[in-house]
Residue, then its C-alpha position, 0 to 999 in steps of 0.5 A: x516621462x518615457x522610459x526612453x528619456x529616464x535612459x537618455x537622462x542617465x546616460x546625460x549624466x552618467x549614471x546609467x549604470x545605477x539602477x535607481x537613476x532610471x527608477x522615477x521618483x527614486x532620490x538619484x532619479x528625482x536629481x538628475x532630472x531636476x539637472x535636466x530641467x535645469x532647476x535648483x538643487x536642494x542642500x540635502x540633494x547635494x550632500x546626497x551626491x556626495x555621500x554617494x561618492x558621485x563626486x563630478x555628479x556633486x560639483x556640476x550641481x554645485x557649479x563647480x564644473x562645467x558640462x564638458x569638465x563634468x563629462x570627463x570626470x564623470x566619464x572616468x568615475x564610471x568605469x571605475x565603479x563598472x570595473x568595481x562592481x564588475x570586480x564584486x560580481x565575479x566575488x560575489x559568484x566565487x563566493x556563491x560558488x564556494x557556498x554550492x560546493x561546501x552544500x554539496x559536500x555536506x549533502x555528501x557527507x550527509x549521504x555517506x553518513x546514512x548510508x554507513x548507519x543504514x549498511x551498519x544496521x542492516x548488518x546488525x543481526x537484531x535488525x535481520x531478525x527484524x525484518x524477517x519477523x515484519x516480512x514473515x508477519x506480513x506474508x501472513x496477514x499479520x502487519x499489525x500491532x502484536x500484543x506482547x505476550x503473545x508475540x513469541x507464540x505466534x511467531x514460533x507457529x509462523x516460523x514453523x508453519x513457514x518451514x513447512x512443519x505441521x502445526x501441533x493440537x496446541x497450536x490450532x487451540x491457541x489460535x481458535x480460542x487466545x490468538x483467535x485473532x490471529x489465525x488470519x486467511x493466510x495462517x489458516x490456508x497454510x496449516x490445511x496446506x501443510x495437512x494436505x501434504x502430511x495426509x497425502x504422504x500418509x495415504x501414499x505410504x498406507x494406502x489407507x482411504x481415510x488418509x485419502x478423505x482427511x487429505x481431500x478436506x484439507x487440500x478443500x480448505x487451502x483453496x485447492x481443490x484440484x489436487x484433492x481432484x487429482x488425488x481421487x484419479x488414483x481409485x476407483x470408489x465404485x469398487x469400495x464395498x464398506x459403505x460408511x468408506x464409499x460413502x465418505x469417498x462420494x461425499x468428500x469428491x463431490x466438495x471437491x467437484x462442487x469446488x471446481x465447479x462441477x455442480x451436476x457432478x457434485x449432485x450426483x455424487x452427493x446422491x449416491x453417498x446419501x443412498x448409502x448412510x441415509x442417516x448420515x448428515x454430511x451428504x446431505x449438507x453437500x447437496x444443500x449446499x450444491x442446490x443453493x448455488x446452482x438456484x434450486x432454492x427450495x431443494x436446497x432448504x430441504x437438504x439442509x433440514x435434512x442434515x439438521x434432523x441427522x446432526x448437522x451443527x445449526x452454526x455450521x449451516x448457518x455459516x455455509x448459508x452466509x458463505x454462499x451469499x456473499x459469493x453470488x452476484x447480484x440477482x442470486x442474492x436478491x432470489x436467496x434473500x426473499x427465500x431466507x427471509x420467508x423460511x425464517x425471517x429471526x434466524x436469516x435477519x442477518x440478510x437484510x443488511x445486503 
């Protein structure tokens, strides 16, 4: 039977306004087209009617009424369950509507109660050192867990480091040795930072070169090698007459050209220092160093066994050597990897994981 016919079946009856009187093979649907069809209707099927209040609906079947008294009675029945279900939709809406506005008021209530604890913990003086430890760490490299009995330590060094205050023998001993793991990049290039300045200042009041070279190597290893560039404009080192100084002056500008990129400078300087203290190691580690980055790799070698034979901690060269590895592109490796390996395949082995 067509959707069509369900309709005008329910329409016939008055019904149409029951949804299961247009869903085929529902108890309603299955009545009012047995009517219809004019077939029989079962007992059950009456004292369903009846219990459904469909009261016209019950006595036309049962006989009691004809079509046209059936339809009047019926007409009337129905508007009076439009009218009521009309009625229970708007209370239905009304109490759902009731539902959204007490929801929405719990949120906000919610909300105002989170807001007034957040604000209250913000407040709260233990939760502003808090956060100034978790922000202080972090600027610092060290957003991690913090063993307990070293926490007061290390942020004592951090909060003084921070403020710009030099941090003590003790303190650089803490952190190579029991709080080694701590000494992050960041801590470390700020307590060469904060040696540079107090050098500088040092050289600036003495004009004692040696400040000079202390505060060149310090701004070196906070990644600033321009200022020690711009601190060596202030003499002339080609008047210096001591050697060792003159010597120091040379090698210590050429780590700074080397750093900045000058590799030709950084040679010639490195040169001229080893010219002068032949014996030193220093010059020589510099010029080492400088020949490998630029490829001269057997040059290289020769310098830093020259710096081995006048002193230079193996350990040292070893780590320069690493550093410079790790720092080339690809087809620099690979020249300095076969190199290594042929110079000495034990010491160097750690190459042949790259």
């Amino acid at each position: 039977m067509t959707t069509q016919t369900q309709q005008d079946i329910a329409n016939r009856f008055y019904v149409s306004d029951i949804p299961s009187a247009l869903i085929p093979a529902t108890r309603l649907n299955t009545i009012i087209t047995q009517l219809y069809k004019k077939q029989s209707i079962t007992k059950s099927a009456l004292n369903y009617l009846d219990n459904q209040e469909l009261h016209s609906l019950h006595q036309l079947a049962s006989g009691l009424l004809s079509y046209e008294e059936f339809r009047a009675k019926a007409t009337n029945e129905q508007t009076e369950r439009k009218q009521a279900a009309e009625l229970q939709r708007q209370a239905d809406e009304e109490k759902q509507r009731q539902l959204e506005i007490e929801r929405k008021e719990k949120i906000k209530k919610t909300q105002e109660a989170a807001k007034a604890t957040r604000i209250a913990r913000e407040k709260d003086p233990k939760h502003i050192a808090k956060v100034k430890n978790q922000n202080l760490r972090a600027k610092y490299g060290l957003d991690w867990f913090i063993e307990q009995e070293d926490f007061p330590i290390l942020m004592n060094i951090l909060k003084r480091a921070d403020n710009g205050q030099r941090l003590s023998e003790k303190d650089i001993v803490w952190l190579t040795t029991d709080g080694d793991e701590y000494y992050t990049d960041e801590l470390r290039s700020r307590f060469h930072s904060l040696e540079a300045k107090f050098y500088t200042n040092q050289y600036k009041k003495t004009q004692d070169l040696w400040m000079l070279v202390n505060a060149s190597s310090h701004y070196r290893k906070s990644n600033d090698a321009k200022s020690a560039d711009q601190l060596f404009d202030t003499i002339n080192i080609h008047e210096q007459k001591m050697p060792k100084l003159k010597a120091a002056l040379l090698t210590t500008l050429g780590g700074v050209k080397r750093d900045i990129g000058m590799k030709a400078e950084a040679i010639t300087l490195g040169e001229q220092a080893h010219q002068l203290v032949n014996k030193d190691y220093r010059p020589c580690t510099l010029l080492g160093a400088v020949h490998m980055e630029t490829g001269n790799l057997m040059l290289g070698q020769e310098w830093y066994t020259k710096a081995e034979e006048r002193g230079a901690n193996t350990k040292a060269i070893d780590s320069d050597l690493r550093s410079i590895f790790m720092r080339a592109d690809k087809a620099s490796r690979g020249k300095m990897k076969a190199h290594l390996l042929r110079v000495d395949p034990d010491r160097y082995g750690w190459v042949k994981k790259y």
